[in-house]
C-alpha positions in Angstrom: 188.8 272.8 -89.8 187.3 274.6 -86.6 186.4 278.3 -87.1 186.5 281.2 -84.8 183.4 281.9 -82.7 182.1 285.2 -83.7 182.5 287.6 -81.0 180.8 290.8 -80.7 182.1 294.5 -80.8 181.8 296.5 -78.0 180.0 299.7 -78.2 182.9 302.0 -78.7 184.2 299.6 -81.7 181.0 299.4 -83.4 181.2 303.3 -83.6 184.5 302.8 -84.8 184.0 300.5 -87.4 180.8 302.4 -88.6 182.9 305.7 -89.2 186.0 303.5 -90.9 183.4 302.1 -93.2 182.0 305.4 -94.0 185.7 306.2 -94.4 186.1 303.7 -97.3 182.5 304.3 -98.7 183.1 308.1 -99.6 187.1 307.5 -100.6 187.4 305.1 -103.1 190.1 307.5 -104.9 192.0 308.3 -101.7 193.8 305.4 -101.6 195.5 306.6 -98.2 192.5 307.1 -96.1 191.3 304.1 -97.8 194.3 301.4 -96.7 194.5 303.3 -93.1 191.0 302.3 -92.3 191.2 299.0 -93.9 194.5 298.8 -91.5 192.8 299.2 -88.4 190.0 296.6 -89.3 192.7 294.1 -89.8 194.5 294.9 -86.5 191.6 295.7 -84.5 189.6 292.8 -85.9 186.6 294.9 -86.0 185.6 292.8 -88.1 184.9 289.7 -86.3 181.7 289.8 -85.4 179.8 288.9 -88.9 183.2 287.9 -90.6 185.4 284.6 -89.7 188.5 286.0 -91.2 189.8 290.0 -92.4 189.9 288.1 -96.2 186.4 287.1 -96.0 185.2 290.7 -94.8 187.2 292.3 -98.0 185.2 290.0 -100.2 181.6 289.9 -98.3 181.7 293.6 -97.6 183.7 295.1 -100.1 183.7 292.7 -103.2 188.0 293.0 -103.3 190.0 289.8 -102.9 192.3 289.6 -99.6 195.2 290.7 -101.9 193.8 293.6 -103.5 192.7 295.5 -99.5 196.5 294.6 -98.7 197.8 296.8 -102.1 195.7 299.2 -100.4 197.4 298.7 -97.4 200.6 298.9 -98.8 199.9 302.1 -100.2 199.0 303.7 -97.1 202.0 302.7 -95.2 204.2 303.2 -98.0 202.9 307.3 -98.4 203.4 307.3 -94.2 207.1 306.0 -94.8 207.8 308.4 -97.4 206.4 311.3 -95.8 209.0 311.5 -93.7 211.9 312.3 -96.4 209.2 315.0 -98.0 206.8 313.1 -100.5 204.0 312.6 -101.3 202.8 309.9 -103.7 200.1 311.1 -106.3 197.9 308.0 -106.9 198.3 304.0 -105.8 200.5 303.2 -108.8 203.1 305.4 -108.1 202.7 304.6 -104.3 203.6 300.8 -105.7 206.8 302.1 -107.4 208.1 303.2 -104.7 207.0 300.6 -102.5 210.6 299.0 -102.5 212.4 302.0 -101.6 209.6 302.9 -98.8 210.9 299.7 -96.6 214.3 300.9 -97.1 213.1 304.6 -95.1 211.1 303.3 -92.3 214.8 301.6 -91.3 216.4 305.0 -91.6 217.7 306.7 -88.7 216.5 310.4 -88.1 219.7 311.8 -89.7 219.7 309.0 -92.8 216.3 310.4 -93.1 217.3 314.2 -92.7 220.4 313.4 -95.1 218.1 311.5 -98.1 215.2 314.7 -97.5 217.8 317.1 -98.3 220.1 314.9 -101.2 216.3 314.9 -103.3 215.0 318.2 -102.4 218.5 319.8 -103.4 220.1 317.6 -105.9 217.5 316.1 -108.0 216.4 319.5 -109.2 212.5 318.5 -108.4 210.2 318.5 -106.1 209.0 315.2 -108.0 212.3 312.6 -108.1 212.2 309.6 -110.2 211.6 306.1 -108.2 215.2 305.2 -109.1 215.9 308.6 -107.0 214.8 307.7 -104.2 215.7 304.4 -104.0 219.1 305.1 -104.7 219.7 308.0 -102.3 217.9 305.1 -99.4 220.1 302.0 -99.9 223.6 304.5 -99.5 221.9 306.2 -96.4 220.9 302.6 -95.4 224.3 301.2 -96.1 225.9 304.1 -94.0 227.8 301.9 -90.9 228.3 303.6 -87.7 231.6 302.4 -87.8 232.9 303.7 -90.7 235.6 305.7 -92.0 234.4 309.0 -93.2 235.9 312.6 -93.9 235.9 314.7 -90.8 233.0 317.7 -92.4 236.0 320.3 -91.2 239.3 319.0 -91.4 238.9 316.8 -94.2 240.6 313.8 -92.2 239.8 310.0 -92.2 238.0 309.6 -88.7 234.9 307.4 -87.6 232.2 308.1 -88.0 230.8 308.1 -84.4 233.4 309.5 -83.0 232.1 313.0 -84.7 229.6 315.2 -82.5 226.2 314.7 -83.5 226.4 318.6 -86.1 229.7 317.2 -87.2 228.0 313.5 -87.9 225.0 315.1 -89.9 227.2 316.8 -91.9 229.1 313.6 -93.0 226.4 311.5 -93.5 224.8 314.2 -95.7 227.4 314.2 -98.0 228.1 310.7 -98.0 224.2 310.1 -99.0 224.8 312.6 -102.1 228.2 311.8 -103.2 227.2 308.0 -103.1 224.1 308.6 -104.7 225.0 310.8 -107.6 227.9 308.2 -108.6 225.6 305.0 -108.0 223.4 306.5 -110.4 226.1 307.5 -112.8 226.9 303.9 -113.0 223.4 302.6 -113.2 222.9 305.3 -116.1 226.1 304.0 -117.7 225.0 300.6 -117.4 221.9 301.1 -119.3 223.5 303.1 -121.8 226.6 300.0 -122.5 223.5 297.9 -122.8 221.3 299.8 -125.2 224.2 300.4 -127.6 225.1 296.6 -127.1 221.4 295.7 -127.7 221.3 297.6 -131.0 224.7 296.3 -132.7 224.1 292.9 -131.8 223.8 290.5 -134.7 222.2 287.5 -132.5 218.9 287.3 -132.6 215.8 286.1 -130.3 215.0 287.1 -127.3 216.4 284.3 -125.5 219.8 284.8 -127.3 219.4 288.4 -126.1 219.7 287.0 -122.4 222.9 285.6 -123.1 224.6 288.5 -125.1 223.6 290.6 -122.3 225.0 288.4 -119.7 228.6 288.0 -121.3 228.9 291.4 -122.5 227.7 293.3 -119.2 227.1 291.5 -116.2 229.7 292.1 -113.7 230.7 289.2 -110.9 228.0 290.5 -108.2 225.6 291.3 -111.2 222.3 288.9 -112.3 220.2 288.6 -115.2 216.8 287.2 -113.2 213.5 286.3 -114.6 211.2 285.9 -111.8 207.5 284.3 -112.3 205.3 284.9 -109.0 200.8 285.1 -109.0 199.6 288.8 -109.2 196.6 289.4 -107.0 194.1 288.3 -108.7 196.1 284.8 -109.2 197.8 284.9 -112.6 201.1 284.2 -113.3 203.7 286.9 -114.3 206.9 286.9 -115.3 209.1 290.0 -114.5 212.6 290.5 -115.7 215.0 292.8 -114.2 219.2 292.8 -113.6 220.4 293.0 -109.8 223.8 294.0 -108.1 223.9 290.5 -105.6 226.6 292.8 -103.3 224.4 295.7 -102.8 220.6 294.2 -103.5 220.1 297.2 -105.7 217.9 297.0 -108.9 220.0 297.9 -112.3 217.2 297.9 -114.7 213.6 296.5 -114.5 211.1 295.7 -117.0 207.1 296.0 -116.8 206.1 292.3 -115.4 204.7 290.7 -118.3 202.2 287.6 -118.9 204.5 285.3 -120.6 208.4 285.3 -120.9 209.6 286.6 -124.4 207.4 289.8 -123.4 209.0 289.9 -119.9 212.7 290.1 -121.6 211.2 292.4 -124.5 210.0 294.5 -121.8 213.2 294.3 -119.7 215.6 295.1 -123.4 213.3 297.9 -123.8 213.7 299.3 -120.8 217.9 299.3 -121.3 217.2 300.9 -124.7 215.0 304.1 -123.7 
């Protein structure tokens, strides 16, 4: 395998790179300012000129794996996406719980994003909304069509939507975010609570046996029971079990990944039954 000649930084991006460095050197608990300097070493390659590839910089400079400066990453870009609908994750793991729902905003359009801002400032009651929250109130604003049917904001009448002025529009697609919201979460809520009282009347046992109750007792049509084994970062293999709606891609219920599967499913049962 042929490697890249190393090429030199001009002036401007040795100065550039100095002060990102310095940047990650006096932040190691600010994830954010952390992942955006790390960013623009990747992109600019500032980092060619003693480092073949952006992986072998992380590890030579740094001591992280390739993996573990693109968390970071992810972090950063993930607090920039949410930003927009007003918030602001506290610390790196929470920025990785909302990671999913993140990718769902930066597809928003301006009044998706206006209409998901104002459903969790308003609605949720907190200036801090759960992950399910979010995520929720993003997948109805994502799943809003321009071509749908929606009450006229004044008359009350079936019209399309983008046929309404753009006041008129906002309006609808305000209340369609919260209306939609509030019920999907009604019947997620309702979902966990079938399963948790199923979970504890059961008289099968094992937590493979637990699977299958689950599946014939609750599972709809568009509904799956998945356990998913993917490498962490670092390499290992985790198992993660977690119930998804196939129509709408949502999430249901999710367990804490786990390092083998009986803990996976324990994990995902426990979740159902808090």
């Amino acid at each position: 395998m042929t490697h890249p000649t190393p090429e030199p930084l001009t002036t401007q991006e040795q100065t550039t790179l100095t002060q990102l460095e310095s940047t990650i050197r006096g932040g190691w608990h600010g994830f954010v300012t952390v992942g955006e300097a790390l960013l623009t070493i990747r992109d600019q390659r500032l980092y060619r000129a003693a480092h073949r590839t952006f992986g072998d910089y992380c590890e030579q400079v740094w001591g992280w794996s390739r993996q573990r400066a693109q968390q970071l990453i992810d972090a950063a870009e993930t607090t920039h996406a949410l930003s927009t609908i007003g918030l602001q994750p506290e610390n790196e793991r929470q920025a990785r719980e909302l990671k999913e729902a993140a990718k769902v905003v930066q597809h928003l359009e301006p009044e998706q994003i206006v209409a998901v801002a104002q459903y969790l400032k308003t609605a949720t009651g907190s200036d801090k909304p759960t992950t399910s929250q979010v995520k929720a109130a993003a997948e109805v604003a994502a799943s809003i069509d321009a071509h749908a049917t929606v009450q006229h904001p004044d008359t009350g009448a079936e019209v399309p939507l983008h046929t309404l002025t753009g006041e008129q529009r906002a309006a609808a697609i305000a209340e369609n975010v919260s209306t939609g919201t509030h019920e999907r979460l009604q019947r997620q809520k309702q979902h966990i609570e079938d399963s948790r009282q199923q979970a504890s009347s059961t008289g099968r046992g094992g937590w493979t046996d637990w699977c299958l109750t689950y599946a014939q007792q609750h599972l709809t049509d568009t509904q799956e029971l998945r356990i998913v084994i993917k490498r962490d970062p670092r390499g290992n293999p985790k198992a993660h079990a977690l119930v998804i709606d196939t129509h709408t891609h949502a999430t249901i219920a999710s367990g804490e990944p786990a390092d083998w599967l009986k803990k996976a499913v324990l994990n995902l049962a426990g979740e159902i039954q808090a």
